[in-house]
N, C-alpha and C positions, 0 to 999 in steps of 0.2 A: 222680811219674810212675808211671802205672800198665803193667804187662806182661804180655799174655795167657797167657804161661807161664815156666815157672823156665827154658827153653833160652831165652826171648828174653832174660831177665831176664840172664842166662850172657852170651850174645851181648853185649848192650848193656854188661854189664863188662868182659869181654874186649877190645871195644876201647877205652874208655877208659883201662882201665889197665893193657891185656896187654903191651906195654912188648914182647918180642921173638917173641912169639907171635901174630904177624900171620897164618900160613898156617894156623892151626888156626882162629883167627877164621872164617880164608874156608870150610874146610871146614863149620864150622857154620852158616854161611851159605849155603852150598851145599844141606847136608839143609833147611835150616826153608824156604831160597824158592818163592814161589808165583807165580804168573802175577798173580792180583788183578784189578784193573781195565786194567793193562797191554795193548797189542797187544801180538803174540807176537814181531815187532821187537825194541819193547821188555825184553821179559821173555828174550830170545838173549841182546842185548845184555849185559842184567845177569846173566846165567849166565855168558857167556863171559867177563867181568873177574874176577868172583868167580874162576870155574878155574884164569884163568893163575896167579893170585896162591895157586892152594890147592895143596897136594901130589896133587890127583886125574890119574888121565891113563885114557885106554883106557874100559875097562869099566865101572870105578867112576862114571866123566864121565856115561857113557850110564844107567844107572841113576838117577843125582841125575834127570837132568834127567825121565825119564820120571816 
């Protein structure tokens, strides 16, 4: 399996074997997402699951997302 960079490459172990490190997961999921070929539905939706699940709130939220 190939990975565009060593953070997705992180990402992708992390959840395989991050084991209690779930919310840091979502944080790096948080910086790397992109819109893509997504509507922007879409692409809320999966921002807003990733947040609940991350330690982000306030300001930090608003920046990921921009």
């Amino acid at each position: 399996m190939e990975f565009g960079s060593a953070g997705k490459f992180l990402l992708e172990l992390k959840k395989e074997f991050g084991g209690g490190e779930e919310e840091l997961v979502k944080v790096v999921e948080l910086k790397r997402m992109e819109q893509e070929g997504k509507t922007i539905e879409e692409y809320v939706q999966k921002f807003k699951r990733a947040a609940r699940e991350s330690s982000y709130k306030g300001r930090l939220l608003v920046k990921e997302f921009k």
